[in-house]
C-alpha distance (Angstrom), angle and dihedral (degrees) to the residues before:
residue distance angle dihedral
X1 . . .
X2 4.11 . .
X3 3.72 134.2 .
X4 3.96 100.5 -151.3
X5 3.85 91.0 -116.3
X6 3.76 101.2 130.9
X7 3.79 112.6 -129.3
X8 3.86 95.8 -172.2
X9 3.26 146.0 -25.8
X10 4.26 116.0 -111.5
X11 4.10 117.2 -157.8
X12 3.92 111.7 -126.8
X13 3.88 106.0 -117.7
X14 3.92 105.5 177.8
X15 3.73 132.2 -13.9
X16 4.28 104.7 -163.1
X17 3.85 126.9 177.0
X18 3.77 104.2 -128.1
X19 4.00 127.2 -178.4
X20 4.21 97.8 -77.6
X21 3.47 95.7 9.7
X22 4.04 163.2 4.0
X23 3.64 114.0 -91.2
X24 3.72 109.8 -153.0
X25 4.14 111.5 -163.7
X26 3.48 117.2 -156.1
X27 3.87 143.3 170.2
X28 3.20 124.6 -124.7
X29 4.07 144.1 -140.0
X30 3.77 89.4 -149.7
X31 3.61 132.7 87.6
X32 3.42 125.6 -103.5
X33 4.23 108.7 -81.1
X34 3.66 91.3 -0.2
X35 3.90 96.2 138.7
X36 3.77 99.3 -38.8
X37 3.71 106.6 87.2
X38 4.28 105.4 144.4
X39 3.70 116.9 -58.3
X40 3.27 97.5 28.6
X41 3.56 132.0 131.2
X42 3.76 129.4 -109.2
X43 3.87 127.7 175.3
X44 3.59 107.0 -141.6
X45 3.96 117.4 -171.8
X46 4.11 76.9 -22.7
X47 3.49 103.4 -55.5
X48 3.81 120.5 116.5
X49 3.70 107.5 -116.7
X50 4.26 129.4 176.0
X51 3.66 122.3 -123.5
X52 3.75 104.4 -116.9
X53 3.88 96.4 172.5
X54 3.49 148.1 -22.2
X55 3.80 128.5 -135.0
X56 3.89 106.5 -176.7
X57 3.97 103.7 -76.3
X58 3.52 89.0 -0.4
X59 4.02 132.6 93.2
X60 3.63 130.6 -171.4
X61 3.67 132.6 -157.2
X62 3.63 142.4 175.6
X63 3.46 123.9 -119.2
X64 4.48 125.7 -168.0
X65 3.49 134.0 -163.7
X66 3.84 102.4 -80.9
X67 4.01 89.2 56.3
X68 3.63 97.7 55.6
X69 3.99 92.5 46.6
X70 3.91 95.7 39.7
X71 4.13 99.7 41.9
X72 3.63 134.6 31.9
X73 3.76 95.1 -108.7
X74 3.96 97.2 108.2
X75 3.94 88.7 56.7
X76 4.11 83.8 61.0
X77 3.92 106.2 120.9
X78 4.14 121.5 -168.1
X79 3.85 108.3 -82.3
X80 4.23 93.0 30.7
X81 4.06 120.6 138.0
X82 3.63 114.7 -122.4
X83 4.24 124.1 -165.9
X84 4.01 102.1 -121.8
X85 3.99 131.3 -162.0
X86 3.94 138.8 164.3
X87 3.67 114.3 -133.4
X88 3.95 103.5 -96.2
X89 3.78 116.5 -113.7
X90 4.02 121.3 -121.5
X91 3.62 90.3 -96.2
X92 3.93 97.8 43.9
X93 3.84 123.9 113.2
X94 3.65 114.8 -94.1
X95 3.80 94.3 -140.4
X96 3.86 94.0 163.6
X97 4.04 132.5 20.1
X98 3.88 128.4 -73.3
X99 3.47 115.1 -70.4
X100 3.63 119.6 178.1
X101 3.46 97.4 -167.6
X102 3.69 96.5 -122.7
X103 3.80 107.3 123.9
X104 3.82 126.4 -137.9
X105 3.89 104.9 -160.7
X106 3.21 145.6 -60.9
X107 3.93 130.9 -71.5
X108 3.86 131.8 -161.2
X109 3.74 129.6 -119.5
X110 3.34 95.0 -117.6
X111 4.09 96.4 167.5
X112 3.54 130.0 5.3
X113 3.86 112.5 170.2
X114 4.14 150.4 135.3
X115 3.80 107.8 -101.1
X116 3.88 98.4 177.7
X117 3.97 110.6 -46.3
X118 3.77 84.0 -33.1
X119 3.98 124.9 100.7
X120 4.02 118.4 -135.0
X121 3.67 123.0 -149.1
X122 3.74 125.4 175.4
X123 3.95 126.2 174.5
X124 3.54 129.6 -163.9
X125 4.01 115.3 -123.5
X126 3.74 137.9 -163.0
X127 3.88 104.7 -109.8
X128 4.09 91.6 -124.6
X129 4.07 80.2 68.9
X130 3.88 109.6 54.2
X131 3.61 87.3 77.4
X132 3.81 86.5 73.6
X133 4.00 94.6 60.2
X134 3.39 139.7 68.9
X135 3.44 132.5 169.5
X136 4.30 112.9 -82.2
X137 3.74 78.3 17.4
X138 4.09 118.3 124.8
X139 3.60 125.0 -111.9
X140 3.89 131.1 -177.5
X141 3.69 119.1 -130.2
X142 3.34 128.9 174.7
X143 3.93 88.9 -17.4
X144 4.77 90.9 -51.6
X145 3.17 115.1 120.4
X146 3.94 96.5 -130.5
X147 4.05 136.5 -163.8
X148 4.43 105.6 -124.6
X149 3.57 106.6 -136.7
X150 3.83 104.1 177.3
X151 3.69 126.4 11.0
X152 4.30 120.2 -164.8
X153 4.13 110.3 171.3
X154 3.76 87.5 -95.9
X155 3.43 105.0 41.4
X156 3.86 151.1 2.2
X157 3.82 140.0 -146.9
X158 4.09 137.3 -127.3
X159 3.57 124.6 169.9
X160 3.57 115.2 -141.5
X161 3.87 129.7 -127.0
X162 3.95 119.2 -137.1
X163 4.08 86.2 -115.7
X164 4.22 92.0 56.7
X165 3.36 87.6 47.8
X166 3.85 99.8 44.7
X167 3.45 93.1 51.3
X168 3.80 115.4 39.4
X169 3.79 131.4 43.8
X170 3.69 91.6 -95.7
X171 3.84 79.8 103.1
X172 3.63 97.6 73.0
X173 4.02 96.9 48.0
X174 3.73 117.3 121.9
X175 4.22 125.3 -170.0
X176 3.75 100.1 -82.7
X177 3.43 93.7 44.2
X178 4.10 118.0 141.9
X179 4.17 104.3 -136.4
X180 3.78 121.2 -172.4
X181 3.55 112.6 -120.1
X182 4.12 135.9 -155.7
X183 3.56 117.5 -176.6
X184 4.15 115.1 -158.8
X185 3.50 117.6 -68.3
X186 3.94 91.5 -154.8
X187 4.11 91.4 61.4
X188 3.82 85.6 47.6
X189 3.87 94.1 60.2
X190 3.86 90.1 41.2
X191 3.59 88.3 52.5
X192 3.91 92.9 48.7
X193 3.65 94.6 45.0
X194 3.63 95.1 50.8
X195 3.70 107.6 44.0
X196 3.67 94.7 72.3
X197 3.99 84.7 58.8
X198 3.28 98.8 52.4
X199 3.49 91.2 47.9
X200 3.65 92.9 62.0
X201 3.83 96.6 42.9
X202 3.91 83.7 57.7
X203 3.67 93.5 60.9
């Protein structure tokens, strides 16, 4: 389990098909053994990755099929940013929203501009998804834990603070961009649990 507070960001050193896998390399903020011993987990731009190995200041992980087509990990070129976090411990701060880690899809950086001293961000969205948000609701992207300020059926809006932006790899996204995106678990459940009842009351 992750909160979508960013920890650090890691720099992509080598993505390589291998015989069962991709092995993505990267290094990392951290220090050596702090949290990241093998098997553990590691949400990289918001996806839930295992700790295969560690080299020093560098981490690598494995990655199948159903990563690459779901997230915007196989896209990662040598040099990239990606958003890093440690799964938080029972007793850690929950500074964001629950994020599981498991991504959803990808969105496109639709708009990404100044508007006064504020930052604009908007991100395309299958329609299946815009259930999930409301406005002041939280949304994962890219691994932040993020405020929704508009939602359309095909997209939504944040606006970025100078700290976000200063600290995760949100700085180097461009329109066109492909983001990962993980919509709240908690509305998910709710929506699960309730269907079945409204089902029966429409009957």
């Amino acid at each position: 389990m992750f909160t979508g507070i960013v920890e650090g960001v890691g720099k992509v050193e080598s993505l390589v098909e291998e015989k069962e896998s991709w092995c993505l390399t990267l290094s990392l903020p951290f220090e050596e053994n702090d949290g990241l011993e093998a098997g553990a987990s590691l949400a990289v731009n918001g996806c839930c990755l295992t700790f295969r190995k560690q080299g020093g200041q560098t981490g690598e992980f494995d990655l199948l099929e159903e990563t690459l087509n779901r997230t915007n990990l196989g896209d990662l070129k040598t040099g990239d940013l990606v958003n890093l976090e440690r799964s938080v411990p029972a007793n850690g701060r929950m500074g964001g929203h629950f994020v599981t880690g498991h991504i959803d899809g990808v969105g496109e950086v639709k708009i990404f501009e100044e508007r006064g001293k504020n930052l604009y961000f908007r991100v395309s969205l299958p329609e299946k998804y815009s259930c999930y948000l409301v406005d002041k609701g939280c949304v994962s992207v890219d691994g932040c834990s993020l405020t929704v300020c508009e939602v359309e059926q095909d997209s939504f809006a944040i606006w970025l603070i100078p700290h976000t932006l200063g600290k995760t790899n949100l700085q180097q996204k461009t329109v066109g961009d492909m983001i990962n995106l993980e919509f709240d678990i908690l509305a998910k459940y709710v929506e699960k649990f309730s269907l079945p009842i409204l089902g029966n009351l429409e009957r």
